[in-house]
N, CA, C and O atoms as a Tripos MOL2 file, in Angstrom:
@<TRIPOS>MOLECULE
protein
  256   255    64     0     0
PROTEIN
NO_CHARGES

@<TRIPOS>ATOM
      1 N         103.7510   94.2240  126.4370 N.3       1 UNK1
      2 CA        104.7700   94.8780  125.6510 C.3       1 UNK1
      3 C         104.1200   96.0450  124.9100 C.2       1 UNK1
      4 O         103.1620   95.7710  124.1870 O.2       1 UNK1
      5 N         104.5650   97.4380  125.0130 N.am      2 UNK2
      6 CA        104.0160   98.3090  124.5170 C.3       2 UNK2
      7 C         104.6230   98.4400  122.5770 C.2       2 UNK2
      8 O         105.6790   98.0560  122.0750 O.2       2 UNK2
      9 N         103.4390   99.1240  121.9520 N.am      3 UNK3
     10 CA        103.4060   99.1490  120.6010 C.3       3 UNK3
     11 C         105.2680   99.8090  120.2150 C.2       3 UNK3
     12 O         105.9830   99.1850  119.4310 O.2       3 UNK3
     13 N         105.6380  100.7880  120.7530 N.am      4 UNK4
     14 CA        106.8540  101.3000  120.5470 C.3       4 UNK4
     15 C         108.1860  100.2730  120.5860 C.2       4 UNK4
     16 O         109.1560  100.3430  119.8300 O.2       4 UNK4
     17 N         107.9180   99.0380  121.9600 N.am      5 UNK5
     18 CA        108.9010   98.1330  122.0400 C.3       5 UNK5
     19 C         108.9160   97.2100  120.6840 C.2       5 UNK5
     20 O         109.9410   96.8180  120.1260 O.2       5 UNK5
     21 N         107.3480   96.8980  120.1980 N.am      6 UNK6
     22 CA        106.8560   96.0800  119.0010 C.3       6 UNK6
     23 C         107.7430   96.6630  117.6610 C.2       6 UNK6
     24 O         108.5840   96.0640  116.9910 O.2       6 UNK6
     25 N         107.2710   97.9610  117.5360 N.am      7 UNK7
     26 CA        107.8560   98.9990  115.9150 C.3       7 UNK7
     27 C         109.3670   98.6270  116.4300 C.2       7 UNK7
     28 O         109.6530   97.5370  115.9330 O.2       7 UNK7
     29 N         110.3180   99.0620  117.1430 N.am      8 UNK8
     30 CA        111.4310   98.8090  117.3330 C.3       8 UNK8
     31 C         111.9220   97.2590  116.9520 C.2       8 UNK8
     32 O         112.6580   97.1840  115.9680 O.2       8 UNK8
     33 N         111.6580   96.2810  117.4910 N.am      9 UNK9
     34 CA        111.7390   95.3080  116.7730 C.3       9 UNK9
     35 C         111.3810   94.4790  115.9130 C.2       9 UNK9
     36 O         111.9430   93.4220  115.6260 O.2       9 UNK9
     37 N         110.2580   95.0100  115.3870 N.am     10 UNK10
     38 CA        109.7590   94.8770  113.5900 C.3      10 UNK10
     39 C         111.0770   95.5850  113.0760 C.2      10 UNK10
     40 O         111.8520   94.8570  112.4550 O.2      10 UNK10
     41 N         111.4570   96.9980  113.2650 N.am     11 UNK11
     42 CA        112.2890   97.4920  112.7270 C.3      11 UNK11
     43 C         113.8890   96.9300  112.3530 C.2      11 UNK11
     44 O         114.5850   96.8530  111.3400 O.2      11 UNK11
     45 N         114.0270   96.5690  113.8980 N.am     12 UNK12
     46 CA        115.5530   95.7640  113.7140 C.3      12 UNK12
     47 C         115.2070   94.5660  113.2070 C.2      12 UNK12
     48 O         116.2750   94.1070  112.8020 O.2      12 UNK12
     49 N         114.4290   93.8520  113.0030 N.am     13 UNK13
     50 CA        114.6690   92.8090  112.3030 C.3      13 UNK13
     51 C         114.3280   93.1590  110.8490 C.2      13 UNK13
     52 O         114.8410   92.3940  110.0330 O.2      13 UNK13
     53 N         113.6180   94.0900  110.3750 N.am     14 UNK14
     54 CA        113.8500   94.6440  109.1960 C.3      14 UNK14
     55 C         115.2710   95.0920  109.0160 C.2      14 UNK14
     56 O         115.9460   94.2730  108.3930 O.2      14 UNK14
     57 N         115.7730   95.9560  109.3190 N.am     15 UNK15
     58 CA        116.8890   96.8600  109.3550 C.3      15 UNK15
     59 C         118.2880   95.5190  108.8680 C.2      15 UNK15
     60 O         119.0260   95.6810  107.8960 O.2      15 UNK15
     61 N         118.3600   94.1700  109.8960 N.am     16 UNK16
     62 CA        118.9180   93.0440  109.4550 C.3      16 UNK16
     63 C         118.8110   92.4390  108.1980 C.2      16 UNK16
     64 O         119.7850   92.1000  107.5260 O.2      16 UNK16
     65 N         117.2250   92.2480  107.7570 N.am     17 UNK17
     66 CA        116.9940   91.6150  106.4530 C.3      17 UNK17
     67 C         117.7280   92.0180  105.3990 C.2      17 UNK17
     68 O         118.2690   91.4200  104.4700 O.2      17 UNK17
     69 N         117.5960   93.7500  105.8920 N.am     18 UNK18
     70 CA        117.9960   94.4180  104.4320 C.3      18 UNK18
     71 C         119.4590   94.6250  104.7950 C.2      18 UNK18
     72 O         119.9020   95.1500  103.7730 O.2      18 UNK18
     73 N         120.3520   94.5310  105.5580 N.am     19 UNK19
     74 CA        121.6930   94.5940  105.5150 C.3      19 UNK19
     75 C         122.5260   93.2320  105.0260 C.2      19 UNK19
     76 O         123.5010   93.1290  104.2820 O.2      19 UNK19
     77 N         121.7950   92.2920  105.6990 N.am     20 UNK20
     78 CA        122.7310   90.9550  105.2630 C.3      20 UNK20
     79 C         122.3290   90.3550  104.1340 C.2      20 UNK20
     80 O         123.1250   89.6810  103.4810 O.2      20 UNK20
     81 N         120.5980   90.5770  103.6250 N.am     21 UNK21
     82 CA        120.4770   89.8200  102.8020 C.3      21 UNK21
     83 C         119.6860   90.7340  101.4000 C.2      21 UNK21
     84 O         119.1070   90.1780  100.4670 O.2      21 UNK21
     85 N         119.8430   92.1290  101.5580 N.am     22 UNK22
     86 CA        119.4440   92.3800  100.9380 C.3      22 UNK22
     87 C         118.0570   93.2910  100.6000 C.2      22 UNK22
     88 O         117.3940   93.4310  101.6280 O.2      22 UNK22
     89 N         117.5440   93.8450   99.5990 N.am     23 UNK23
     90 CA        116.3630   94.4320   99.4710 C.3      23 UNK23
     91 C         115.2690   92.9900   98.9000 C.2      23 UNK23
     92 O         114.1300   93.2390   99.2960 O.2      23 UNK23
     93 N         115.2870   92.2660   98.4860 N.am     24 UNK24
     94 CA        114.8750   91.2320   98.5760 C.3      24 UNK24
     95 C         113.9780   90.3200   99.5420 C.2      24 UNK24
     96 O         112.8740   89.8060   99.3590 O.2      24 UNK24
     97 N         115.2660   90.2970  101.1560 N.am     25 UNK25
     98 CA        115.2890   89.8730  101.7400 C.3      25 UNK25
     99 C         114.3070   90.6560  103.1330 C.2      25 UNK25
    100 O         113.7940   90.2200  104.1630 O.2      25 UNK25
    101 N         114.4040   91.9780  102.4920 N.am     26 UNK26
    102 CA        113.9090   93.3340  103.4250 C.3      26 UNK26
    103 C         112.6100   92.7620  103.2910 C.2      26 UNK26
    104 O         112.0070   92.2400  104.2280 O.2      26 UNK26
    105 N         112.0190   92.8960  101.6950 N.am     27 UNK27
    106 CA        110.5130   92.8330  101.0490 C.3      27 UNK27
    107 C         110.3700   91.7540  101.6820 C.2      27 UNK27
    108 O         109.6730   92.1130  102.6310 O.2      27 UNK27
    109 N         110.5960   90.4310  101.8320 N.am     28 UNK28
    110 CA        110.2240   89.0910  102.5810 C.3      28 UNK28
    111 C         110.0010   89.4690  103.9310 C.2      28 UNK28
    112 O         108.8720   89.1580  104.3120 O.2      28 UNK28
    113 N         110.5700   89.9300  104.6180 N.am     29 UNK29
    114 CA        110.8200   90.0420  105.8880 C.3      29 UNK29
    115 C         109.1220   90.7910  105.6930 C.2      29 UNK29
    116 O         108.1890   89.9940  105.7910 O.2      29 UNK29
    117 N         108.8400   92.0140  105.4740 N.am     30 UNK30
    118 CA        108.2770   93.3200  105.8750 C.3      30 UNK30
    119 C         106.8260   92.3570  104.8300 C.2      30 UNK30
    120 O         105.7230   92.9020  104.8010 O.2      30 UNK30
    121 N         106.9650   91.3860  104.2930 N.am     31 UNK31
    122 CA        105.2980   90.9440  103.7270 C.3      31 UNK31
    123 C         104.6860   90.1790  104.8240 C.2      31 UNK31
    124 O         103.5170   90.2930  105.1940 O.2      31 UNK31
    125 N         105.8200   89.1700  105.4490 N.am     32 UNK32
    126 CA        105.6600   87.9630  106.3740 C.3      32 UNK32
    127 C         105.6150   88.6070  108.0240 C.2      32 UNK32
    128 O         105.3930   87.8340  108.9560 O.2      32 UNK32
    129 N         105.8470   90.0710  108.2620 N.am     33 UNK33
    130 CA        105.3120   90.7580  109.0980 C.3      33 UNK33
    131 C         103.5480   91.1820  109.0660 C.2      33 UNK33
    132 O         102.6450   91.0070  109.8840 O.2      33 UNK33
    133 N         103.5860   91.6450  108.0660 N.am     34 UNK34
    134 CA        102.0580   91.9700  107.7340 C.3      34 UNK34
    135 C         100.8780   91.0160  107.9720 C.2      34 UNK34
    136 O          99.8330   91.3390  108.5370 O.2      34 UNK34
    137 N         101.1490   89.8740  107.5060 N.am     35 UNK35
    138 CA        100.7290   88.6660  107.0660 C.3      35 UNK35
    139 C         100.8770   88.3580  108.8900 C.2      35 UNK35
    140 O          99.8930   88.4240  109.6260 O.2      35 UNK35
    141 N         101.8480   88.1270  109.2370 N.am     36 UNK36
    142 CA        101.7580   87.8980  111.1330 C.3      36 UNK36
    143 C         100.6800   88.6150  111.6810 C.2      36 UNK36
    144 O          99.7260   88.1580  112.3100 O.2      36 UNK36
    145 N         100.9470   89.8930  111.3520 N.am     37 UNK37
    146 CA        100.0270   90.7410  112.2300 C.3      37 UNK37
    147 C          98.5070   90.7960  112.0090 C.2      37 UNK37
    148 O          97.6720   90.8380  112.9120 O.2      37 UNK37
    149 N          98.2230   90.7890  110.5000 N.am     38 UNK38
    150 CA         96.9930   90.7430  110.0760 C.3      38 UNK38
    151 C          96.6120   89.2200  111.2570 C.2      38 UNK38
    152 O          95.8470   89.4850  112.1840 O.2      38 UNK38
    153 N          97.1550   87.7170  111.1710 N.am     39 UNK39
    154 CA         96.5830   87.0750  111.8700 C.3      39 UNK39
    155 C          96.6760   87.0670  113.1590 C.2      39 UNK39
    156 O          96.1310   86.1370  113.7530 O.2      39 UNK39
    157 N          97.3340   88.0170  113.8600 N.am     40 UNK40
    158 CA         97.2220   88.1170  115.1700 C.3      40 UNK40
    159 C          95.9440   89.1810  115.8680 C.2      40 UNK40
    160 O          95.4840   89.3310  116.9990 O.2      40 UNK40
    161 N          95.6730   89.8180  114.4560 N.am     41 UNK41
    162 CA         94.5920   90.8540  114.8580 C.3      41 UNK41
    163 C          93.0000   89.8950  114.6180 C.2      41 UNK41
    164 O          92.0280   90.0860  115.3490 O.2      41 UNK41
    165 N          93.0040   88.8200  113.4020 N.am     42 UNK42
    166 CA         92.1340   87.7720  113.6850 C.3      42 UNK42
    167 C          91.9700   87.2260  114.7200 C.2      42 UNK42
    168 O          90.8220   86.9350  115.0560 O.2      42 UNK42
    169 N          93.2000   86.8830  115.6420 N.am     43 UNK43
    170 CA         93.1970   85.8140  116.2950 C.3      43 UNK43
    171 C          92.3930   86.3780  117.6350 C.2      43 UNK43
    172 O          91.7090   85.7810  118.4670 O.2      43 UNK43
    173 N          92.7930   87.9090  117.4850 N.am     44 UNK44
    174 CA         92.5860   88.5860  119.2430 C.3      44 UNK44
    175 C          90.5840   88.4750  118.9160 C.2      44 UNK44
    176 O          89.7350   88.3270  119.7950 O.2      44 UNK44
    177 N          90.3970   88.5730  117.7840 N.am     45 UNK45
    178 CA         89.0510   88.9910  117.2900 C.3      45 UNK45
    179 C          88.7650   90.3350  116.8770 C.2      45 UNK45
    180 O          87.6640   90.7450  116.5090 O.2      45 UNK45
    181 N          90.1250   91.1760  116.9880 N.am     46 UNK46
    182 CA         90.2020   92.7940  116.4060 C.3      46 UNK46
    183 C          89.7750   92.8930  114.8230 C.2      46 UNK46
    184 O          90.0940   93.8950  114.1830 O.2      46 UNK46
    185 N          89.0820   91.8760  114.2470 N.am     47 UNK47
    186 CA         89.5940   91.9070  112.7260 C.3      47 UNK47
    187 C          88.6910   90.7720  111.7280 C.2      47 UNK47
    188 O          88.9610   89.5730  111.8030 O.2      47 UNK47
    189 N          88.0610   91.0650  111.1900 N.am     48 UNK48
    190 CA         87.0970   90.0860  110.6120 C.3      48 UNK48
    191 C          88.1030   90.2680  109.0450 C.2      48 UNK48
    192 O          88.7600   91.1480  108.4890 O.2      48 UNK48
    193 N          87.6030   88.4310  108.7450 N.am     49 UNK49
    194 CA         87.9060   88.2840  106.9650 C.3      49 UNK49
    195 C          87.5420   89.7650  106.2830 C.2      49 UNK49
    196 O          88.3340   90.7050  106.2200 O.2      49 UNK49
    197 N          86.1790   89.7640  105.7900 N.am     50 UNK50
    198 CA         85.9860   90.9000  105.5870 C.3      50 UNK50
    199 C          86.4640   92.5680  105.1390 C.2      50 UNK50
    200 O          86.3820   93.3570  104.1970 O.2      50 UNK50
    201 N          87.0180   92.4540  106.5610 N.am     51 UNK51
    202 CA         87.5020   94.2590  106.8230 C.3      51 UNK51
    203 C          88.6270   94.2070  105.9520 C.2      51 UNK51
    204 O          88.7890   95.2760  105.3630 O.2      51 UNK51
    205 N          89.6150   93.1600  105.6190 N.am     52 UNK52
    206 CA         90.3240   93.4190  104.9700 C.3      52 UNK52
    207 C          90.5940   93.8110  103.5710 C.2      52 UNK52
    208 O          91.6630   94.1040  103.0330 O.2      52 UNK52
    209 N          89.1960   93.7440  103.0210 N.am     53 UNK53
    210 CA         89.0790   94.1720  101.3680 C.3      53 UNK53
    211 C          87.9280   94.7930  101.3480 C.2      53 UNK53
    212 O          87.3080   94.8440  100.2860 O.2      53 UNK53
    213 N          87.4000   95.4030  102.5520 N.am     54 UNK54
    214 CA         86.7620   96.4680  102.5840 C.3      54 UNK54
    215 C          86.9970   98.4400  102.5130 C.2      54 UNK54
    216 O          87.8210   98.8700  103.3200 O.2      54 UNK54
    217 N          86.4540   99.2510  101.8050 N.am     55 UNK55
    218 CA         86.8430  100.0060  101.9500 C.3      55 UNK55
    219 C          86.7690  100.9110  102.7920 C.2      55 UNK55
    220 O          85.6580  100.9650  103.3210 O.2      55 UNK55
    221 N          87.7420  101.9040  103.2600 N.am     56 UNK56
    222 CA         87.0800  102.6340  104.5640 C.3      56 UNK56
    223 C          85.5390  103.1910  104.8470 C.2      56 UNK56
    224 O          84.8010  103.2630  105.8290 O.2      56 UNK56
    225 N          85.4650  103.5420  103.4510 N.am     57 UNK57
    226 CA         83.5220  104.0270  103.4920 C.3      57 UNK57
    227 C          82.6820  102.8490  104.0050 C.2      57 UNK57
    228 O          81.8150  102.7730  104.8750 O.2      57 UNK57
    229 N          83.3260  101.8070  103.0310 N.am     58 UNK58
    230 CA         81.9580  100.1310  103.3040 C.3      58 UNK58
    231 C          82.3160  100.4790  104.9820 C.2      58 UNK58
    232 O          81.5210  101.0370  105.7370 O.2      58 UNK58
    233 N          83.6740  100.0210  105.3580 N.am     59 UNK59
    234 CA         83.2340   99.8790  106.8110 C.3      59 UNK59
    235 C          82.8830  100.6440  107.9160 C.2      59 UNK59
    236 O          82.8200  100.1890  109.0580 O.2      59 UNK59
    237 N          82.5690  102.2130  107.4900 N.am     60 UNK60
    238 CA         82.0820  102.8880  108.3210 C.3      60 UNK60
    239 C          80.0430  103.0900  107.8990 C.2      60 UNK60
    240 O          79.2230  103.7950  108.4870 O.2      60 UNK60
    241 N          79.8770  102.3290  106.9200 N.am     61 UNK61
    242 CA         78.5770  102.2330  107.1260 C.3      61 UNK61
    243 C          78.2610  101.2990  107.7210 C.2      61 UNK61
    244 O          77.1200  101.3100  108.1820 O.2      61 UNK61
    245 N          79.1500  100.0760  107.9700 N.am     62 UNK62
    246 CA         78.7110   98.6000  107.9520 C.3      62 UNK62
    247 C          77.4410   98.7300  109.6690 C.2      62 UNK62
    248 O          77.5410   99.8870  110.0800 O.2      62 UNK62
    249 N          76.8250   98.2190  110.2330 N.am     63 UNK63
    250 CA         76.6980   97.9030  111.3140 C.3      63 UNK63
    251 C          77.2210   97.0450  112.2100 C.2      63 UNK63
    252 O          77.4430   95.8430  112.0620 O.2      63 UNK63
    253 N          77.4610   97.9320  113.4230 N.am     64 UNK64
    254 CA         77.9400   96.7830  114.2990 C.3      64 UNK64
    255 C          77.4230   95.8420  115.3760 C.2      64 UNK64
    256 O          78.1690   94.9950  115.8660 O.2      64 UNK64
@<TRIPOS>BOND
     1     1     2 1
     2     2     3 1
     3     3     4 2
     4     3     5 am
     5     5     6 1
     6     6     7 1
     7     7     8 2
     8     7     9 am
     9     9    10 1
    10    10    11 1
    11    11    12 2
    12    11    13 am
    13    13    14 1
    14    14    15 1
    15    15    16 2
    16    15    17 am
    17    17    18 1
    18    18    19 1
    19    19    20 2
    20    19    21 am
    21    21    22 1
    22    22    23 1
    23    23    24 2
    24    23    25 am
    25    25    26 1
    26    26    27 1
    27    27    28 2
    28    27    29 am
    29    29    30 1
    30    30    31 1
    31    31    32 2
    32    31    33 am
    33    33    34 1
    34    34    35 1
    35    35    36 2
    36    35    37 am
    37    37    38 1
    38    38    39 1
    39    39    40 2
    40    39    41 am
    41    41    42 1
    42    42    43 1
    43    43    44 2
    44    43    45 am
    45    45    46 1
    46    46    47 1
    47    47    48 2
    48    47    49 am
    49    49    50 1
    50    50    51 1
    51    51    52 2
    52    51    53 am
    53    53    54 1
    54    54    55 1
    55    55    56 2
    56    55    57 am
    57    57    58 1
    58    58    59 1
    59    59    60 2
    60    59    61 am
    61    61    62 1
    62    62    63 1
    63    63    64 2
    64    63    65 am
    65    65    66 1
    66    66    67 1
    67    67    68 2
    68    67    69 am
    69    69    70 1
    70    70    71 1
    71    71    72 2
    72    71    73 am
    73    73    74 1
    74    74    75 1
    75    75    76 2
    76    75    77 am
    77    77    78 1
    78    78    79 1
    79    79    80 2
    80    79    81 am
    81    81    82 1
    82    82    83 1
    83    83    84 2
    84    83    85 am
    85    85    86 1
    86    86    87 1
    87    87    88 2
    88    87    89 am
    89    89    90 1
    90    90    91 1
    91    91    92 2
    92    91    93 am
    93    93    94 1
    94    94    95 1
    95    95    96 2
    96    95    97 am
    97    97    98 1
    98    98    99 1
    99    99   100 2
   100    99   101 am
   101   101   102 1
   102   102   103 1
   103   103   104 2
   104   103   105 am
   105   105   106 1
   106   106   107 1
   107   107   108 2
   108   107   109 am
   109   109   110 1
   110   110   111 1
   111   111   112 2
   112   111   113 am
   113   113   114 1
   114   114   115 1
   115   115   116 2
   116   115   117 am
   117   117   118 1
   118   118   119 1
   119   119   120 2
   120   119   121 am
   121   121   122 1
   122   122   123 1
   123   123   124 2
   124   123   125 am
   125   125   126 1
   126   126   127 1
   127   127   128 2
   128   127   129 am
   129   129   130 1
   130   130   131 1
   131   131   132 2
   132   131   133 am
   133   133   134 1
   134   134   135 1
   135   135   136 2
   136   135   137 am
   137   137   138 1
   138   138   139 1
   139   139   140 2
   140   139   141 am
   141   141   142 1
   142   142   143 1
   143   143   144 2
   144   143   145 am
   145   145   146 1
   146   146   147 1
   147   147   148 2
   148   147   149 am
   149   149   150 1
   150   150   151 1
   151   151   152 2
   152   151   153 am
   153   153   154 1
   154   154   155 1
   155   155   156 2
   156   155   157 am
   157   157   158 1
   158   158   159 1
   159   159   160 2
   160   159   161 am
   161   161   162 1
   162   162   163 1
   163   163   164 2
   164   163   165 am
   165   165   166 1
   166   166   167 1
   167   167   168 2
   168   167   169 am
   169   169   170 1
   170   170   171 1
   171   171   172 2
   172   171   173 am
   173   173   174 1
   174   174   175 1
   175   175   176 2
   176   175   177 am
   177   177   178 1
   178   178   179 1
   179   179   180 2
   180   179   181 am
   181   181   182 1
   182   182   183 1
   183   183   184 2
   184   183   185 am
   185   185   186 1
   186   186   187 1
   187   187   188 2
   188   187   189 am
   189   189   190 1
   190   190   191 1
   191   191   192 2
   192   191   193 am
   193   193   194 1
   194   194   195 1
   195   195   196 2
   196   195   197 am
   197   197   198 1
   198   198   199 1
   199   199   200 2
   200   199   201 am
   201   201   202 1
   202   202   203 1
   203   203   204 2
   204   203   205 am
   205   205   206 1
   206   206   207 1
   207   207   208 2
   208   207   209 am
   209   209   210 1
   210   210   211 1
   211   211   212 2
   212   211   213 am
   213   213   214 1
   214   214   215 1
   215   215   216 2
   216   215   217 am
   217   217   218 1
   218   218   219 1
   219   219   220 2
   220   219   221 am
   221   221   222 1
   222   222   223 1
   223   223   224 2
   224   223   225 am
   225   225   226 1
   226   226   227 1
   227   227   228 2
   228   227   229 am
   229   229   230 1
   230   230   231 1
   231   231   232 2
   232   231   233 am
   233   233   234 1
   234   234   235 1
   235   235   236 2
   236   235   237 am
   237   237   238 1
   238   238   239 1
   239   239   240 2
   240   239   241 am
   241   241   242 1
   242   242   243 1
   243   243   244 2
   244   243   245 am
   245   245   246 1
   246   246   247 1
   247   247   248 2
   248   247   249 am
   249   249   250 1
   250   250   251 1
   251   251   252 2
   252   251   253 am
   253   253   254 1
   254   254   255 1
   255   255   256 2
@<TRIPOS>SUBSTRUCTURE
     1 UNK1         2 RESIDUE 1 A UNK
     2 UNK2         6 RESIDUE 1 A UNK
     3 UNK3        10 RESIDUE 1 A UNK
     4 UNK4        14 RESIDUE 1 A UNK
     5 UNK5        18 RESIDUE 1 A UNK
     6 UNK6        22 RESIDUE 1 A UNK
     7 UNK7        26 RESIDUE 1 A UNK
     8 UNK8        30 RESIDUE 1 A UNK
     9 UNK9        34 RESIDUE 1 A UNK
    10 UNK10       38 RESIDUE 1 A UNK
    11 UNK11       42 RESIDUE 1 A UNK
    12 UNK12       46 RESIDUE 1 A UNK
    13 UNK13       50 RESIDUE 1 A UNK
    14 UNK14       54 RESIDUE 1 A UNK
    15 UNK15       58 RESIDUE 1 A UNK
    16 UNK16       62 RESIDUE 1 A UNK
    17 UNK17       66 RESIDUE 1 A UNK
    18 UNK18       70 RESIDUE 1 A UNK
    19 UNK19       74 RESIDUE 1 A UNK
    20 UNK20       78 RESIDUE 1 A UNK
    21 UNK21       82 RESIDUE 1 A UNK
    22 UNK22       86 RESIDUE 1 A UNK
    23 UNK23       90 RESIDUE 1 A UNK
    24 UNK24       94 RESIDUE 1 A UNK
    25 UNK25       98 RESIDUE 1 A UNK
    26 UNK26      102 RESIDUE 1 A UNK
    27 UNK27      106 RESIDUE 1 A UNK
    28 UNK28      110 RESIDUE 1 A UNK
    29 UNK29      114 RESIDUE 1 A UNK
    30 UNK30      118 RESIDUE 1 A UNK
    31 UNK31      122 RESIDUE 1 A UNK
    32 UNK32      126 RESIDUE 1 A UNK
    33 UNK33      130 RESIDUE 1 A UNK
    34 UNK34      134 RESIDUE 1 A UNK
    35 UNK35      138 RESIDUE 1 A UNK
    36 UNK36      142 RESIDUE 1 A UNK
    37 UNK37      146 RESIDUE 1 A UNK
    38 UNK38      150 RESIDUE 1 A UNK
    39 UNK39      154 RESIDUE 1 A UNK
    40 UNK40      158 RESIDUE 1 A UNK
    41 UNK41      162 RESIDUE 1 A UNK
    42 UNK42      166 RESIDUE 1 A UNK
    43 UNK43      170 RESIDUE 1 A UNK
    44 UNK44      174 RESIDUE 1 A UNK
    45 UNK45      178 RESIDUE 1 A UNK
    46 UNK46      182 RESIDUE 1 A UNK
    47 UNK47      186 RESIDUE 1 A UNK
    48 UNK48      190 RESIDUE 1 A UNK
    49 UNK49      194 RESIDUE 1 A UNK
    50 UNK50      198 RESIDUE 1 A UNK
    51 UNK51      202 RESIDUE 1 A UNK
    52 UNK52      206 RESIDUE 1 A UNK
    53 UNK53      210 RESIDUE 1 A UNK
    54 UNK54      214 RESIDUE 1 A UNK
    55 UNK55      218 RESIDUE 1 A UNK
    56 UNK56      222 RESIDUE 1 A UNK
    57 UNK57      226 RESIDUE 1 A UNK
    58 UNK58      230 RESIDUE 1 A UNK
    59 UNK59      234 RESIDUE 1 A UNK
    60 UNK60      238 RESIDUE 1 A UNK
    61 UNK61      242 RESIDUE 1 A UNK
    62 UNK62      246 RESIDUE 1 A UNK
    63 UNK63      250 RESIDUE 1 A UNK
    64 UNK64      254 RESIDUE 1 A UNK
């Protein structure tokens, strides 16, 4: 599935949150996306604990 088919339906199911249930419901939706993706980028191995509270400088010195 290409990244464009992905944004499109992150989107509509955003686009839903925030119509039926709200801006509330948008912010839930669009944290519990993040939170998906961050562990799917663990899971592939794209993504160490780490990188995530690293800053772009730390991780362009880091070694790989």
């Amino acid at each position: 599935m290409s990244m464009a088919v992905v944004g499109v339906i992150a989107g509509m199911a955003l686009g839903f949150a925030g119509y039926f249930g709200g801006f509330g419901a948008f912010l839930l939706v669009a944290a519990l996306g993040a939170v998906g993706f961050l562990a799917g980028r663990f899971a592939d191995g794209d993504l160490e604990f780490g990188d995530v509270f690293r800053t772009p400088h730390e991780r362009r010195d880091r070694p790989r």
